[in-house]
N, C-alpha and C positions, 0 to 999 in steps of 0.2 A: 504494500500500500504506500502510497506515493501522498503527498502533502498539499498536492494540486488536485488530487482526486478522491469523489465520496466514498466511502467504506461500499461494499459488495455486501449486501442482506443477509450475505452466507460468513462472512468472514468475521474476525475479532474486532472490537474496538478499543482503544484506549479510552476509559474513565478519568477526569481531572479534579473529580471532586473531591481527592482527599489526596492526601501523600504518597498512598501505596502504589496508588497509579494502575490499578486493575486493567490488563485484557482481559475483554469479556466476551463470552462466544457468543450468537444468537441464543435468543431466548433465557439467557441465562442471567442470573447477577451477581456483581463484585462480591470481593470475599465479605463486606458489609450487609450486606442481603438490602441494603437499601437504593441500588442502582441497580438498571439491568438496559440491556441491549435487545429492543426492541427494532429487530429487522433494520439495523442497521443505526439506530437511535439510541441516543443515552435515554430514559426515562426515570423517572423520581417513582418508587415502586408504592410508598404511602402517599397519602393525601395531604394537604397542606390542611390547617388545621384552622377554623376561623372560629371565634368568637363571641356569642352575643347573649346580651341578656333576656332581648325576645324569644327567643328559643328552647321554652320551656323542657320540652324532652327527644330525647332520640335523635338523626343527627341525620343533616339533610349534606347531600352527596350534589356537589356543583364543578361540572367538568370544564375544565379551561380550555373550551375552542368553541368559537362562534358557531361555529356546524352544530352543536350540542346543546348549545343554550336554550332553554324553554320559554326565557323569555322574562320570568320572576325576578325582581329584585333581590337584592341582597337588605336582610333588617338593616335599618337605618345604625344601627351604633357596632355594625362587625365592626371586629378589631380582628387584623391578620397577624395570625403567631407565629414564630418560629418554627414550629410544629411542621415536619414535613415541609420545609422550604426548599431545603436545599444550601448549600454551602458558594461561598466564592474563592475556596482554596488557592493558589496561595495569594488571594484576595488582590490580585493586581486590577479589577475590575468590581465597578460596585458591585450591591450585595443581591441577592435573586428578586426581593421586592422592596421598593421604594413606595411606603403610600402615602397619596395627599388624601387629606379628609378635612371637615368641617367641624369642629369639636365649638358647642357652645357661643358659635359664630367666630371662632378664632380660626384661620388656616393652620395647620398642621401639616408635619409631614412623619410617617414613623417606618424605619428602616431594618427590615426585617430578614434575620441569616438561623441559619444554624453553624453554630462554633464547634472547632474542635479543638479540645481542651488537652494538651500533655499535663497543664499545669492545673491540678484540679485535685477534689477530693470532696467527702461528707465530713461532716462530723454529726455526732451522733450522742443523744439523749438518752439516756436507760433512766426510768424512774422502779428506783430500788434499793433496797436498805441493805442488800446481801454481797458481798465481796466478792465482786470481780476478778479482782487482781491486780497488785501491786502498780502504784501509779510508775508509768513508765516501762509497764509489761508490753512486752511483743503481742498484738492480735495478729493470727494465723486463720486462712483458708485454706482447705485440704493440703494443712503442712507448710504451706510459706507464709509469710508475713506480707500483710498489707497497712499496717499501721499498726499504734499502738495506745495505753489507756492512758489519758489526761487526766488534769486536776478534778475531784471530785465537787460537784456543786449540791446545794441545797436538797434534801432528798432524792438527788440523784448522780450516777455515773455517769461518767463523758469518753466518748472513744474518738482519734482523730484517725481516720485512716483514709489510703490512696497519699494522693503529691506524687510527684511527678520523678521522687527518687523509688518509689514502688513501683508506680509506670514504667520506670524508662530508666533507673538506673540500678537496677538486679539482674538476675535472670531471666531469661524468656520466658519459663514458669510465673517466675514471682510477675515478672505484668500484666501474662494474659489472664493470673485468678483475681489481681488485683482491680484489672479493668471489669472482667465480668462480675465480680462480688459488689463494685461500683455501679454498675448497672442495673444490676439486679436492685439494691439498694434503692435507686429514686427511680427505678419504674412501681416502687409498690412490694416489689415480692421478698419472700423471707431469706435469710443467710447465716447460715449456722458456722459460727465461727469460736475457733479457742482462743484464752488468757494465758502465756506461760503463767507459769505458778498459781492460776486460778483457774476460773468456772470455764464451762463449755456454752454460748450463749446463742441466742436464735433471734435476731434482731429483722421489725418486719417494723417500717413506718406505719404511726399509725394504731399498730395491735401492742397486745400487753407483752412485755419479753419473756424467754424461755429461760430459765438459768436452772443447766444442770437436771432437765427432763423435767421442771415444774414452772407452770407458767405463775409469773407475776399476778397478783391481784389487786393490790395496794402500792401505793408511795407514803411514806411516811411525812405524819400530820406535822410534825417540827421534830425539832432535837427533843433530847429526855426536859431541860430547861423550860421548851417553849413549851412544850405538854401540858409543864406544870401552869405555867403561865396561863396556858387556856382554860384549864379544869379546874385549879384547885378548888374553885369554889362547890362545881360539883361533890365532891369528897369531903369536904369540911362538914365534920358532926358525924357520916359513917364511920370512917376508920381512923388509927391515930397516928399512923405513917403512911406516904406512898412515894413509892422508888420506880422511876421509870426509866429502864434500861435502852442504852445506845450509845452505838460506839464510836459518837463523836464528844456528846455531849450528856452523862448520866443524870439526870435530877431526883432532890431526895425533896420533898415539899415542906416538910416541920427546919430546916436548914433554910429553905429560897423564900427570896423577897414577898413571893408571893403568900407563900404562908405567914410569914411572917405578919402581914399586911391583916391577914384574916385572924391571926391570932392564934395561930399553930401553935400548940404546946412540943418544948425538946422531949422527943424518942431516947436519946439514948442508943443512938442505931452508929454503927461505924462502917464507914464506905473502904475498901479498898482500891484503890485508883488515887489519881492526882487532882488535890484539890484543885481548883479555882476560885471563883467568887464561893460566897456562903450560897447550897444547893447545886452547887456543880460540879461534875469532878470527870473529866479525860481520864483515857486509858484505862475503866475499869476490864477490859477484856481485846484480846485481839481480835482484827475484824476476823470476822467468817458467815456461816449462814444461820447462826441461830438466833436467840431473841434481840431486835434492834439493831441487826446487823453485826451483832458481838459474832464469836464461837461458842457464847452459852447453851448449854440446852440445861440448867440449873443455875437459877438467877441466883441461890443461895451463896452459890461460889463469890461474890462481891462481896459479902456482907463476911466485916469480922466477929469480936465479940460486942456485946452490949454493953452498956453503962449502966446500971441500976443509980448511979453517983447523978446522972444527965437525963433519968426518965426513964428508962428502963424498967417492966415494972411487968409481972405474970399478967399474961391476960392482954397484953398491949398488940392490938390489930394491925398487920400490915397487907398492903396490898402492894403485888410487884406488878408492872405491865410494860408491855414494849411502847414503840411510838407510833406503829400501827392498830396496836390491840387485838394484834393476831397470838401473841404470847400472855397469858397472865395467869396468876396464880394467888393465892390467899392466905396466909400464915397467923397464927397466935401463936406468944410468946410462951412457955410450958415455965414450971416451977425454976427452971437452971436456967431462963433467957433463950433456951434453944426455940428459934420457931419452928412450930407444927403444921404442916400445910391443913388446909378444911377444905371444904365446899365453899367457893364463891356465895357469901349471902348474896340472896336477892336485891336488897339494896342496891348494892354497885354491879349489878349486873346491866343496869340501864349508862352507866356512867362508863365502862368499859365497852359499851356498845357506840358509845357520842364518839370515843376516841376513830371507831374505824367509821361513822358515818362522816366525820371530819377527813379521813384521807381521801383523797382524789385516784381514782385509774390510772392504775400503773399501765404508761404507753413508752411506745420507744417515737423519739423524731431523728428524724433525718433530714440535714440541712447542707444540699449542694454548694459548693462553694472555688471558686474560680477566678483566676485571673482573663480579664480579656480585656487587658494593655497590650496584644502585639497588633499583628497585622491585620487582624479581622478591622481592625477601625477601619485601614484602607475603604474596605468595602462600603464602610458609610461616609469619610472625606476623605479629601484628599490632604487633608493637615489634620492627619491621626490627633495631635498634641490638644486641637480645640475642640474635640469630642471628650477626651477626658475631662479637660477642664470643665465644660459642659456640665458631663455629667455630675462631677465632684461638687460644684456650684447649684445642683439641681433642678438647674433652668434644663436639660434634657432628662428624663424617666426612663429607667430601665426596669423592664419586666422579661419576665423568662416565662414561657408560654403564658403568658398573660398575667402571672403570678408577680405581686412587688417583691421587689428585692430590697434586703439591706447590702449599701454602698459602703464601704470599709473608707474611711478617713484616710489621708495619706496619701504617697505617690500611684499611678494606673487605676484600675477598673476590677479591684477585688470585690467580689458580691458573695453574697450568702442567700439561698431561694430554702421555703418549706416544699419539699417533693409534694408531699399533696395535696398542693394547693397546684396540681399544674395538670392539665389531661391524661389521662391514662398513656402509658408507652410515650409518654415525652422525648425519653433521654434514647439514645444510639450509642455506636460505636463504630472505632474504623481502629483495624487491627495493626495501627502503630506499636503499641497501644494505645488507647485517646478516647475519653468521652466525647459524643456530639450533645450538643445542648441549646436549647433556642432560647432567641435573645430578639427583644425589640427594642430601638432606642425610638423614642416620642421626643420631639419637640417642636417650636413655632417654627414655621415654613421659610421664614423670615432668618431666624435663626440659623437653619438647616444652610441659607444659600449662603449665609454670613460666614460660615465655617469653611467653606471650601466643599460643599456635600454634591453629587453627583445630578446638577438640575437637570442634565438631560435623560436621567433615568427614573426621574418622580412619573405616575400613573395613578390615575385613581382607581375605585376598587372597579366601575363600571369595565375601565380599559385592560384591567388583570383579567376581568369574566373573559374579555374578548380573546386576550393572545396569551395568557398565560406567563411562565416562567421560564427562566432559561433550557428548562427539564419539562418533558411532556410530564403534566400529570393532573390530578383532580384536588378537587377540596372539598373539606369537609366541615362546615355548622357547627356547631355543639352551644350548648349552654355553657353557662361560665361554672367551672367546678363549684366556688362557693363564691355564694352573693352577699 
């Protein structure tokens, strides 16, 4: 095949929409499954994905070639996403759709690619009180590494995995699990993955996590502190101690401010672990899976002897509880200060019940997250420099299928998107390894030509119905995931 002459119907073509540069034989498609050689034609194999809030349900299919049109308009407020566009690899040429539209009587124009991301990755939400594994542990997909576990936040674990040194600078193993375990991840679906020196976990945006073959069912209500903070009042006048184990933060309520405040009489109770303020005390146990995210499975293990000297006294009630209220248990003090477990009085059985209708659904999120400071600007100006600025100033909006993003401060075009908030099967891939991801930048029209942005490639949505994209293909409707 010769450079002056079309490709033969029967013969291979070369693909440019991504780096690998696929021949592709008839009927067949790149090693992406998302281009194929249509009789001699590159064609885009999904739909480009539109937008709108008129489009209550289900999902109308509108093919770009005038031959095809029926004639129907497009709802008044599409918005064209990223979704199925297509790419402008290595973006020496604008991007597949440039749209002008009428927003509020303002002209607009918003410039619409799918990116491909070396430089990329999730991070990731686990709401759970149970040990993962040591901050700074390797996570592994069947056996390589794709990242590993960050700092722990507020009732919950944080995993950072993918970047672009699991992509692209390991093994040919470690990128291709590392890209499809990213895939899979913010298209929705689940990914079972290990902690060195911790738990085996099954992470699926969205649903509760798996750690260790039991699914999550809580997040915990606060630390053992903030527990008491919420409750005490409920307990005050049932029982004459309450110890609520966790293994950030233990609270003992006749010690904390808050009892205090109510008029908690001293117990006599001795914590093992490291005080802090009066009612709190780190390190009573190492983390693991047992009560409050301790290794307990016997909260008695924290508690030393008694004081009879401080309160201490036969007969003195305590109640232990986690900070979900999935663990608890009931003790009296016996003649020698030893406590005796009982039966939960009825009493506080309503008050150990407030603690779990107080925790929230333990879910995992998943938050894409990318730079797209290179080349792809090309495709929307031709002075990449004042589309960053753009956007970092906020005078341009980016969304990623239609979803807002948060804009990272600072030098380029770092974003972070919620997976689902974006259409089903968003994300792609091209086996650099490389996520594909859509992206729309929105701004004034005015602005757009201000920049250096490609005016002789603006169209409206009527003139895309008519000739379509650089790529034969269709589009597809949908309602907006969440309104």
């Amino acid at each position: 095949m010769t450079d002056d002459l079309p490709p033969r119907a029967d013969e291979k073509i070369r693909c440019d929409a991504c780096p690998v540069m696929c021949y592709i034989a008839p009927g067949q498609t790149g090693a992406c499954d998302r281009y194929a050689n249509d009789a001699g034609r590159i064609v885009r194999t999904d739909p480009v994905v539109m937008l709108s809030h008129a489009v209550e349900s289900g999902a109308q299919l509108v093919p770009f070639a005038a031959r095809d049109w029926d004639g129907n308009p497009f709802p008044d407020d599409t918005f064209v996403t990223g979704i199925g566009s297509g790419t402008t690899y290595p973006d020496y040429k604008p991007a597949p759709f440039i749209v002008s539209s009428r927003v509020a009587g303002a002209d607009m124009v918003t410039v619409v690619t799918e990116a491909i991301f070396s430089y990329c990755g999730v991070k990731v939400k686990i709401d759970t009180d149970r040990f993962l594994g040591p901050e700074g542990a390797v996570v592994r997909v069947g056996g390589e590494p794709i990242g590993h576990v960050t700092t722990a936040e507020y009732g919950s674990q944080m995993l950072s995995l993918g970047g672009v040194h699991h992509l692209t600078g390991g093994t040919k193993a470690e990128g291709r699990i590392t890209c499809a375990a990213l895939l899979a991840l913010c298209n929705g679906e689940p990914v079972e993955m290990t902690i060195d020196a911790g738990s085996t976990i099954t992470v699926q945006a969205g649903k509760a996590p798996i750690v260790d073959g039991s699914a999550e069912r809580r997040m915990r209500v606060g630390c053992g502190s903030a527990t008491i903070g919420m409750f005490a009042s409920q307990w005050h006048g049932l029982v004459d101690e309450v110890v609520v184990v966790d293994d950030h933060i233990t609270g003992v309520v006749s010690e904390h401010q808050a009892g205090k405040v109510l008029g908690w009489e001293p117990s006599g109770i001795k914590i093992k672990g490291h005080r802090s303020t009066p009612g709190r005390y780190f390190r009573v146990s190492e983390p693991g899976m047992g009560w409050g995210g301790t290794k307990l499975t016997d909260p008695l293990q924290i508690l030393g002897d008694w004081n009879p000297k401080k309160g201490a006294r036969p007969g003195l009630r305590l109640l232990m509880v986690s900070t979900t209220g999935e663990e608890f248990a009931y003790f009296e003090l016996d003649q020698s200060l030893i406590p005796q477990e009982k039966p939960l009085p009825a009493a506080l059985v309503p008050t150990v019940g407030l603690i779990d209708e107080n925790c929230e659904p333990s879910l995992c999120t998943v938050l894409f997250m990318a730079g797209a400071g290179g080349s792809l600007r090309a495709g929307v100006t031709q002075n990449p420099v004042r589309l960053t600025r753009s956007v970092q100033s906020r005078r341009t909006r980016l969304t990623s299928g239609g979803a807002e993003c948060y804009v990272w401060p600072g030098g380029g075009i770092t974003f972070m998107v919620d997976v689902t908030e974006l259409p089903k099967g968003a994300f792609g891939y091209v086996p650099t390894p490389a996520l594909v991801a859509p992206l729309e930048f929105t701004l004034p029209r005015a602005d757009y030509l201000a920049m250096g942005g490609h005016a002789d490639a603006v169209r409206t949505l009527a003139e895309l119905r008519h000739e379509g994209g650089e790529y034969t293909t269709a589009a597809r409707v949908e309602p907006w995931p969440k309104l």
